[in-house]
C-alpha positions in Angstrom: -35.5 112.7 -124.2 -38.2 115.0 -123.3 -38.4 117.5 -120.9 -40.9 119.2 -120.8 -43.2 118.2 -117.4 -45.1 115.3 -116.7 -48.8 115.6 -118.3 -51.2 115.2 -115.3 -53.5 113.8 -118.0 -50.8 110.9 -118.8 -52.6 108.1 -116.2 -56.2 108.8 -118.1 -53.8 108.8 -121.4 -52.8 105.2 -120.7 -55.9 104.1 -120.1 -57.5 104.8 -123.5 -54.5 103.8 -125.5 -54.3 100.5 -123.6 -58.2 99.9 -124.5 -57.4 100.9 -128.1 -54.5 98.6 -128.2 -56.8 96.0 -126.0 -59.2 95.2 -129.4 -56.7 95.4 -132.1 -54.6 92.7 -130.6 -58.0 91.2 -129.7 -58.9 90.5 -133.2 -56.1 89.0 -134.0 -56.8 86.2 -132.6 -60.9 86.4 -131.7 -62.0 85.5 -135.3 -60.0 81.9 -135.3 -62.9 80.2 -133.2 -65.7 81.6 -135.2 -64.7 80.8 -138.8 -67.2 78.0 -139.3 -70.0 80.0 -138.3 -68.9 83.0 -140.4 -67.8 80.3 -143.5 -71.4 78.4 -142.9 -73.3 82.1 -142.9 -71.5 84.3 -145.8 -71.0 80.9 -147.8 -67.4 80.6 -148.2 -65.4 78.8 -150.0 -63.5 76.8 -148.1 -60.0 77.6 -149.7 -61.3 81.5 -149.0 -62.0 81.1 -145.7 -58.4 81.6 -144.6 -58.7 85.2 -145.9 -60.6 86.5 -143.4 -57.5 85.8 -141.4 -55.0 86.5 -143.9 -56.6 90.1 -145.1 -55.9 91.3 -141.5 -52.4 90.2 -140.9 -51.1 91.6 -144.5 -52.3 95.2 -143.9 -51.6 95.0 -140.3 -48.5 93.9 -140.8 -47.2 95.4 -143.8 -48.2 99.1 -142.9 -47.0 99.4 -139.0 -43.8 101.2 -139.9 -46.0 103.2 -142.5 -47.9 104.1 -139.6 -45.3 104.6 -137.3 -43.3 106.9 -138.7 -46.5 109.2 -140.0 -47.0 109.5 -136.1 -43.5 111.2 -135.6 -44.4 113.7 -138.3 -48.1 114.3 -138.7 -49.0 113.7 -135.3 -49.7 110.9 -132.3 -52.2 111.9 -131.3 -54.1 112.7 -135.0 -52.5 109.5 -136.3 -54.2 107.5 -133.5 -57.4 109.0 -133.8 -57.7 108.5 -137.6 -56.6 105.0 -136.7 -58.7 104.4 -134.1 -62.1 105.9 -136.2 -61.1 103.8 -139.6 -60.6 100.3 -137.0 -63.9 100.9 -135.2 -65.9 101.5 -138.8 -64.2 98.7 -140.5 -65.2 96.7 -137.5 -69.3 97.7 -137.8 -68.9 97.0 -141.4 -67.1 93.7 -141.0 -70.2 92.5 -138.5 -72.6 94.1 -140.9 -71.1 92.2 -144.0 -74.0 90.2 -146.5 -70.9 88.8 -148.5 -67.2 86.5 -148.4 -65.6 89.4 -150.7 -67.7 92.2 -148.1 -66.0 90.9 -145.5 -62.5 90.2 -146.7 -62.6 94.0 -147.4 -63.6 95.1 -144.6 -61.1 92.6 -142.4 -58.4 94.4 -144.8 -59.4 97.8 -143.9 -59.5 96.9 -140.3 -56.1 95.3 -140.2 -54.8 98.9 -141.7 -56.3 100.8 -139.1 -55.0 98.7 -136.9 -51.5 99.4 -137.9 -51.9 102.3 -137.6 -53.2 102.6 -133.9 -50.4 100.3 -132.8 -47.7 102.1 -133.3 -48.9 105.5 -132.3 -50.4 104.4 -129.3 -46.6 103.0 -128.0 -44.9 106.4 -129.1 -47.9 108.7 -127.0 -46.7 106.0 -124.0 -43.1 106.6 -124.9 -43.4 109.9 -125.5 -46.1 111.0 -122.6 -44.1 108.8 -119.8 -40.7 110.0 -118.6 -38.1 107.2 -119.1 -37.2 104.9 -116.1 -39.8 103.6 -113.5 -42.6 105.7 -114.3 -42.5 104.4 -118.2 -41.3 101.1 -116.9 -45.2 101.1 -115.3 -47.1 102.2 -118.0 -45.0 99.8 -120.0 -46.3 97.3 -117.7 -50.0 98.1 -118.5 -49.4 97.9 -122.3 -47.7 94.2 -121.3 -51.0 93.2 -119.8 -52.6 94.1 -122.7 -49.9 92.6 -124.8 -49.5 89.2 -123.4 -53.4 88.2 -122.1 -54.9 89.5 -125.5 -54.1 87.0 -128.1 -55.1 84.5 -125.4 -58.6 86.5 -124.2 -59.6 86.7 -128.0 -59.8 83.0 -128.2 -62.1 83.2 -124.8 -64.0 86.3 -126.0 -64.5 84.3 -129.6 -66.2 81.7 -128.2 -68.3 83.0 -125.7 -69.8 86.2 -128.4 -70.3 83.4 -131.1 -71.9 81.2 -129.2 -74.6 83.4 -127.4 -75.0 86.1 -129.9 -73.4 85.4 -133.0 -70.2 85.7 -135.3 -71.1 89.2 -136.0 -70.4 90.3 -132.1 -66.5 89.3 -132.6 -66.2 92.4 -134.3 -69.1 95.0 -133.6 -67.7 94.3 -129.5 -64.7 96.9 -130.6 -67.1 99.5 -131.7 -68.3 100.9 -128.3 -64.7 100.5 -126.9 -63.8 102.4 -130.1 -66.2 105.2 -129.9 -65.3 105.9 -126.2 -61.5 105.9 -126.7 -62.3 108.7 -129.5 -64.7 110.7 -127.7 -62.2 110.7 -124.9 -58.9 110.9 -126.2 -58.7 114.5 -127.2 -59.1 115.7 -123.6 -56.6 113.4 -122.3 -54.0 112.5 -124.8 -52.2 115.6 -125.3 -50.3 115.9 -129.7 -46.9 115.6 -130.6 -44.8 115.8 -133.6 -41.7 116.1 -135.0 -40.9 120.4 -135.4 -37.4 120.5 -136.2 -38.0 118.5 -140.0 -40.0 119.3 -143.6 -42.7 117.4 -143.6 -41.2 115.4 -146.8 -43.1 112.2 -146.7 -40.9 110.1 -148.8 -43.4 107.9 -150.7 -41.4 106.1 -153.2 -40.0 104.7 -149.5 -43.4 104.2 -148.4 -44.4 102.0 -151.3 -41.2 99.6 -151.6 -41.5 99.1 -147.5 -45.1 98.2 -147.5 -44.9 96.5 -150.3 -42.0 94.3 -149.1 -43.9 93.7 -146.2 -46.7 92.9 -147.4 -45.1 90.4 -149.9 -43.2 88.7 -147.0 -46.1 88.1 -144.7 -48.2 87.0 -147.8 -45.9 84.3 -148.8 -45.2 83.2 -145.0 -48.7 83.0 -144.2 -49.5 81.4 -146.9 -46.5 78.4 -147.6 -48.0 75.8 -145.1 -50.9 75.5 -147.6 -49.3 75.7 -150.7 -45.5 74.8 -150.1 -42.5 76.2 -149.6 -40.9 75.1 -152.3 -43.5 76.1 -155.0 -42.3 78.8 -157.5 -45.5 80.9 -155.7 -44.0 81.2 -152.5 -40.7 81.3 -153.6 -41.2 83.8 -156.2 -43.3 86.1 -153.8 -40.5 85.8 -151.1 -37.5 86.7 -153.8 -40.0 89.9 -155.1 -40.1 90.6 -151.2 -36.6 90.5 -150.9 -36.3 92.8 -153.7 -38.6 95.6 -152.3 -36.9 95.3 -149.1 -33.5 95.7 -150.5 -35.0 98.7 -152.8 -35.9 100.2 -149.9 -32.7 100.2 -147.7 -30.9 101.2 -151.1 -33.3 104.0 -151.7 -33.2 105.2 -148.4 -29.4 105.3 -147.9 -30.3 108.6 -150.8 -33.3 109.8 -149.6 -33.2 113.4 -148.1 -35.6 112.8 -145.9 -36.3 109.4 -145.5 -38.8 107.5 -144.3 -37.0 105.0 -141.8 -32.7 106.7 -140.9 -31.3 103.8 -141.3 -28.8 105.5 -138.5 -31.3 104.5 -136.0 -29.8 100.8 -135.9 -26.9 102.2 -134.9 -28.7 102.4 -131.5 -27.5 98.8 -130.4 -29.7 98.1 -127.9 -32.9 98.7 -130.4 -31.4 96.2 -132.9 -30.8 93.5 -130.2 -34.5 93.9 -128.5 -35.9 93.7 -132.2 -34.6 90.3 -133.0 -35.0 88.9 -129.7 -39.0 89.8 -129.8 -39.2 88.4 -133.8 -38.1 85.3 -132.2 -40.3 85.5 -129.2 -43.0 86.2 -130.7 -42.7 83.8 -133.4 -43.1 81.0 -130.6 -46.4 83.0 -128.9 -48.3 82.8 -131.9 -47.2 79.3 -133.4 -47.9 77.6 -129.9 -51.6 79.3 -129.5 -52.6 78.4 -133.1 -51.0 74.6 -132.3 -52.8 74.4 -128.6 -56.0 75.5 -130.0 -55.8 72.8 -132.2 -55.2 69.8 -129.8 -57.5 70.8 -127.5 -60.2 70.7 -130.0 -59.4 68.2 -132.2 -57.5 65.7 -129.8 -59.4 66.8 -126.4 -62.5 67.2 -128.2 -63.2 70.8 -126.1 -65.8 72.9 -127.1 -65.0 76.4 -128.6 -66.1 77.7 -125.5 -64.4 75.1 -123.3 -61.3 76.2 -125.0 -61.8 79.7 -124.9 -62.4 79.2 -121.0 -58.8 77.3 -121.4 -57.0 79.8 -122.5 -57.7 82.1 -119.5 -55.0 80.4 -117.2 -52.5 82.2 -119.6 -54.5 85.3 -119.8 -55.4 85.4 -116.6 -51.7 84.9 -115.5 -50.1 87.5 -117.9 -52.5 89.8 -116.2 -51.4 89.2 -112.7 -47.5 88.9 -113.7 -47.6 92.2 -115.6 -47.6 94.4 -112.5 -44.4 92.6 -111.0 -42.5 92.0 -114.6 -42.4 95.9 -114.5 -41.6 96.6 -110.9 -38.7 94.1 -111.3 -37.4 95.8 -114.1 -37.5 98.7 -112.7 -35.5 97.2 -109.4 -33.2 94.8 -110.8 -32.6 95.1 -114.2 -34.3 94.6 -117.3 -32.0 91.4 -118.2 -32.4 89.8 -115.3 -36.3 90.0 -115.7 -36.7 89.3 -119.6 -34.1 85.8 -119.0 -36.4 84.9 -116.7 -39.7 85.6 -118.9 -37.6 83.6 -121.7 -36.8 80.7 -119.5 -40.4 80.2 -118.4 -41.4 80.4 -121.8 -39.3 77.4 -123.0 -40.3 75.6 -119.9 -43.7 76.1 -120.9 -43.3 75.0 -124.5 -41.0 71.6 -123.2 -43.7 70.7 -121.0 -46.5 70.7 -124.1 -43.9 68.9 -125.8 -45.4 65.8 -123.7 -48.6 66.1 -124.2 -51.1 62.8 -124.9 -53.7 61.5 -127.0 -55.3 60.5 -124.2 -54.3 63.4 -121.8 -56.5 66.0 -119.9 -56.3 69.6 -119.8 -55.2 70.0 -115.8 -52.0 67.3 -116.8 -51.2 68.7 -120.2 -51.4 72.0 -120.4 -51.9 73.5 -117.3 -48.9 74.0 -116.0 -47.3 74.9 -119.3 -50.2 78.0 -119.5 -49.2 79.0 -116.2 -45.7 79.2 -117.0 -46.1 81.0 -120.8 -48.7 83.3 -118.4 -46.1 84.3 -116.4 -43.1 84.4 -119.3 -45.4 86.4 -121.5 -45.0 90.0 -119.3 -41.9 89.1 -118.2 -40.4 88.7 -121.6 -42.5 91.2 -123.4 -42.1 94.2 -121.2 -38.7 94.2 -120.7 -38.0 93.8 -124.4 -40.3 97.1 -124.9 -38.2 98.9 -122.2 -34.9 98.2 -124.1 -36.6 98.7 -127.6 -37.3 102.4 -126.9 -34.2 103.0 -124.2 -32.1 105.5 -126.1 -34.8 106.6 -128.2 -35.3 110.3 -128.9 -39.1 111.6 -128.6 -39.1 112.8 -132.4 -38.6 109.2 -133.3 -40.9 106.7 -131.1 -43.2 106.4 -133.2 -40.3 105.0 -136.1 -39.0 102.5 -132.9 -42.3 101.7 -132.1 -43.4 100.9 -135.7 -39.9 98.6 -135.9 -40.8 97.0 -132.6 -44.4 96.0 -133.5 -43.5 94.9 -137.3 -40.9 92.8 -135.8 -43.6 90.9 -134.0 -45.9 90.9 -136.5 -43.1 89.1 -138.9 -42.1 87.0 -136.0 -45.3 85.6 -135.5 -46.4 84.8 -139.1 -43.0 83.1 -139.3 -43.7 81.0 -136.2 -47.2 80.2 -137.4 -45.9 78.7 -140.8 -43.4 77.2 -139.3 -45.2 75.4 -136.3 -47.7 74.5 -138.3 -45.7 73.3 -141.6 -44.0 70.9 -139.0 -46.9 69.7 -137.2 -49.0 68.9 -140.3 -46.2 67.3 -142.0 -45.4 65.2 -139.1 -48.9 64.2 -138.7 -49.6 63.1 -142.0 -46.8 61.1 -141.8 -47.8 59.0 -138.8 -50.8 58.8 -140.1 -50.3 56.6 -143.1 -49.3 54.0 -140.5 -51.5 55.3 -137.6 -54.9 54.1 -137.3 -56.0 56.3 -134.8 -56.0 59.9 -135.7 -55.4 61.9 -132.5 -52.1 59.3 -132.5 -51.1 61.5 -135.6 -52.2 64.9 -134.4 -50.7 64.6 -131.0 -47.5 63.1 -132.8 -47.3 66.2 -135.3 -48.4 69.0 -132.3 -45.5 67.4 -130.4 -42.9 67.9 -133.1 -44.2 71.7 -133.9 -44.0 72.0 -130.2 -40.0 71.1 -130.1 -39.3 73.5 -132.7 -41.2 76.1 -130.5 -38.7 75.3 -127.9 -35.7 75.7 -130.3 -36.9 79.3 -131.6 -38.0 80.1 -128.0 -34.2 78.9 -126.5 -32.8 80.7 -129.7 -34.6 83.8 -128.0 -33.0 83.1 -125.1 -29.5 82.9 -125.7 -30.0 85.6 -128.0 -31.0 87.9 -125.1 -27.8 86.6 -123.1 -25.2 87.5 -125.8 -27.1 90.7 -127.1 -28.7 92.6 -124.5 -26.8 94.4 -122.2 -28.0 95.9 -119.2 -25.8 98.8 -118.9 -26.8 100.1 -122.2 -30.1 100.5 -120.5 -28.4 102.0 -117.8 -26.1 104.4 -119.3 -27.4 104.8 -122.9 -26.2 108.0 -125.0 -30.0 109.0 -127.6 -28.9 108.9 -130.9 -30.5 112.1 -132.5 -31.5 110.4 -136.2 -32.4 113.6 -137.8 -29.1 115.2 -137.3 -27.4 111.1 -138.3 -29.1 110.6 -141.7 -27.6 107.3 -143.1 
């Protein structure tokens, strides 16, 4: 741990890297209510259109720990910027684009930057903030961000395409972009790694980002083309063989790119799996809600947007108090409460009619994954990064956010490979079609609550509290595996 004194900059700091963060997890999910306009303008394909998607998530989520660890050792603050500047282009180019291939590009680039910007903006937090209650608050602010901005893109996504046009879903990030950069280098104040060579390791770089990028490929990507098909099966073995390379080749490597000695920090492990499975069920269940209340409720893209914000809404109001309970009683106490509201929430769309309304519904169940959201995610970044030297946040960082990224393209196929199936089973004997949608949404919704009650008794068993308490930093540069 740090200890050098607090940065009187470090409240400004949080600010920018919380509006950085803000439209990078923004776009993950803005660009789902816009697609027919952007498929009916650039002349898609309609077996491309999914790429505009899908380009994002594989760079994104194949280069975080790329990105992560380049922070500890180039820089967090440099990293961040040159993440930050590449996002914000790729963003005026994507809204600028003539053509499908222009776009995909563009999207790819984006989702690259973006990786990039995630982790380093977690490690300046980690890294800026002294650990206990005053990170446990800016961890707060990041949880806001966190949990309301998957469900404010779908709000944001309608409203911008509806009154100005797809192309303001992605030039909105470039005067938040250019701010945060004309900003940052007053208030966020670099750090690096001093004690190491710079030895970048890129034979370690390549087989982990190309593992990556092969296992979120062929997840993303089963629900449409099988999971049994020698495609996705194939692309997940050649995955599997990346990844293994990797862990192999790093157990040699003199300086490698991800100490495998940091999993001997417990605690870290524990959180990591915990938050794949969590958010495996946050992105599955928006992608499934969107979907009934559009095609089963008939809402608009706006009236759906406008839906969304009891969750956002909510996860903005329950950050503050997620944080200050963690703080006060415990981390575990806080995160089985965020994990218990969350599989409340996802039982209660479990019942959900053909015939039903919005206020019966769904209400109450966005309330509750509103509130679950901070208190869930938050505490699960505390523990995370508990017991993390400063040299290394941005490598626990880049773990933390990859495991997310992973979790939720597995919950995606998943939900959505069960719902689909379902429903096109009922419908062969269903007449009416919201019968079979609502059928299937239910079923992808009861597997939500088993990955989501996985995530709970997961946390019971794994995390402990007095780890958090009474953790010892394992110091991975002087501990290579």
């Amino acid at each position: 741990m740090s200890t050098a004194a607090p940065d009187p900059r470090r409240w400004k700091a949080l600010i920018l890297v919380c509006a950085a963060i803000f439209v990078v997890v923004l776009d993950i999910a803005i660009v789902n209510v816009a697609l027919p306009s952007i498929g009916h303008d650039l002349h898609f394909a309609n077996k491309n259109l999914q790429w505009v998607i899908t380009a994002y998530t594989l760079t994104y989520g194949g280069f975080l720990l790329l990105g992560g660890r380049a922070a500890d050792l180039l820089g967090r603050r440099i990293v961040f910027i040159g993440g930050l500047a590449l996002f914000t282009v790729a963003s005026l180019v994507c809204g600028l684009s003539t053509s499908s291939g222009m776009l995909i590009g563009a999207r790819a680039v984006q989702g690259l930057g973006a990786a990039v910007v995630t982790p380093a903006a977690l490690s300046i937090i980690s890294t800026t903030f002294t650990e206990g209650q005053e990170r446990n608050k800016a961890l707060g602010a990041w949880g806001a961000v966190g949990g309301s901005g998957a469900a404010a893109g779908v709000l944001f996504g309608g409203i911008l395409t509806k009154y100005l046009g797809w192309e303001w879903i992605f030039w909105v990030n470039v005067p938040v972009g250019v701010s945060v950069l004309a900003l940052t280098p007053f208030y966020v104040r670099e750090s690096r790694r001093e004690d190491v060579v710079h030895e970048y390791d890129p034979l370690g770089a390549i087989l982990v980002t190309a593992g990556l990028v092969s296992l979120v490929y062929a997840i993303s990507q089963a629900p449409d083309v099988g999971w049994a098909t020698f495609r996705t099966i194939g692309v997940l073995v050649l995955s599997g063989a990346l990844l293994v390379g990797f862990v192999i080749w790093e157990t040699h490597e003199r300086a490698p790119l991800m100490p495998l000695s940091i999993f001997r920090i417990r605690l870290l492990s524990a959180a990591n799996f915990v938050s794949l499975l969590q958010s495996g069920g946050v992105y599955g269940s928006f992608l499934l809600l969107t979907l009934y209340m559009q095609d089963v409720l008939h809402l608009s893209v706006l009236q759906t947007g406008v839906a969304f914000l009891a969750t956002a809404g909510t996860a903005v109001v329950a950050a503050a108090p997620a944080q200050l309970l963690s703080t006060r009683i415990g981390v575990k106490p806080v995160l089985l409460i965020g994990l218990g509201l969350l599989v409340a929430g996802m039982f209660w769309y479990t019942q959900i009619s053909p015939y039903g309304s919005y206020f019966v519904d769904l209400l109450p169940g966005f309330v509750a994954v509103g509130i679950g959201l901070p208190f869930s995610f938050i505490p699960l970044t505390i523990a995370a990064l508990a017991g993390v030297q400063d040299d290394d946040a941005g490598l626990a960082s880049g773990l933390l956010t990859t495991s997310q990224q992973v979790g939720g393209a597995i919950g995606v196929a998943i939900l959505s490979t069960v719902a689909f199936t379902h429903a096109r089973t009922l419908s062969r004997d269903q007449p009416d079609p919201r019968e079979a949608l609502t059928g299937g949404f239910s079923w992808g919704f009861w597997v939500g609550v088993g990955v989501w009650g996985a995530a709970l008794v997961s946390a019971i068993l794994l995390i402990r509290e007095r780890e958090i308490a009474e953790h010892e930093p394992v110091e991975l540069s002087a501990a290579r595996s």
